[in-house]
C-alpha positions in Angstrom: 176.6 117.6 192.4 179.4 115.3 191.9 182.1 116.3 189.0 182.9 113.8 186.5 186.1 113.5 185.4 188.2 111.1 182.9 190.3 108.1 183.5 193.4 110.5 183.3 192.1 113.1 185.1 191.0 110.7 187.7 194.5 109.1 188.1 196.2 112.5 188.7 193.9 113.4 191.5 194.4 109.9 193.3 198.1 110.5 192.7 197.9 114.1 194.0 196.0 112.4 197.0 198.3 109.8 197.9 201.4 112.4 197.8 201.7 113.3 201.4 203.1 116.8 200.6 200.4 118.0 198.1 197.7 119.8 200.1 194.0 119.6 199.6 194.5 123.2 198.2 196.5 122.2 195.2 193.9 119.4 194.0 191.1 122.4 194.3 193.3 124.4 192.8 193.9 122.5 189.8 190.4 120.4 189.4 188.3 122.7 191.5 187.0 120.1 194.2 186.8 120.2 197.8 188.3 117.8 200.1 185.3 116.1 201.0 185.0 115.4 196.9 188.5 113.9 197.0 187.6 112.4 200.1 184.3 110.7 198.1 186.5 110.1 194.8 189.1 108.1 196.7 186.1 106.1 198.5 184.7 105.5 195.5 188.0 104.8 193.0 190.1 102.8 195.7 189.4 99.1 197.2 188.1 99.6 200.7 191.1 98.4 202.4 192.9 100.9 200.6 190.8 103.6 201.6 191.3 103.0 204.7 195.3 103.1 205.0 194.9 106.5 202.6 192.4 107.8 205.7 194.2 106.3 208.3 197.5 108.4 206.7 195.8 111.3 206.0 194.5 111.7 209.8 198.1 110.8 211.2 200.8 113.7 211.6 202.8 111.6 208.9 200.6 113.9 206.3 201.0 117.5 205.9 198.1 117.3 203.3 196.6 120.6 205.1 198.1 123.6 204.4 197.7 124.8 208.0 199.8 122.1 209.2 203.0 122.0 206.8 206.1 123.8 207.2 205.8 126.9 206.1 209.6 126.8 204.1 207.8 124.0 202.1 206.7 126.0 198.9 206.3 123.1 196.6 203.6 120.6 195.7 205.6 117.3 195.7 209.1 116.1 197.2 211.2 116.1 194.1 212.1 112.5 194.7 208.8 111.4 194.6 208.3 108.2 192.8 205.6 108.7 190.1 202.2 106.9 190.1 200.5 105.2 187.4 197.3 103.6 187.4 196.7 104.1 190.8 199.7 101.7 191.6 203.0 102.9 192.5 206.0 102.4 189.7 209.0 101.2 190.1 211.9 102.5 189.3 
C-alpha cells in the first residue's frame, strides 16, 4: 500500500531525507512511513543519479540518519545551520 502524499508534503519528506541529522524515526514520526517507503519515495521523486549519491550517503558513516548510530547528546532533528531546501534543490543564501 503506497501512501500518497502532496507536492508539499512530498518536498518536506525529501528535505527531511537529505538532512543527514534527521533520522528515519522523525520522517515516521511525522508522515507515518517506514524507511523502506522513504527509501521508494526518494527512488521514485529523485533522478537516478541522484538517488544514488542520497544512497551512497545514507550507507556511509557521513549519515547519522539511524537513531542507533547518532550521538546520543544530539537531541534535535536538524543542525541549526542547515540551509533550507526548496523544490527538492538546495537554496542559496
Amino acid at each position: 500500500m503506497v501512501k500518497e502524499f502532496n507536492v508539499i508534503q512530498t518536498d518536506r519528506i525529501i528535505e527531511m531525507a537529505w538532512e543527514d541529522r534527521t533520522p528515519f524515526e522523525a520522517i515516521a514520526f511525522q508522515f507515518g512511513i517506514s524507511e523502506s517507503e522513504v527509501i521508494e519515495l526518494m527512488r521514485r521523486e529523485l533522478k537516478p543519479s541522484s538517488f544514488r549519491l542520497w544512497r551512497k550517503r545514507v550507507n556511509s558513516g557521513v549519515s547519522q540518519k539511524h537513531l542507533m548510530k547518532r550521538n546520543p547528546e544530539i537531541n534535535r532533528f536538524k543542525f541549526k545551520r542547515q540551509r533550507t531546501i526548496s523544490h527538492n534543490r538546495i537554496s542559496k543564501r
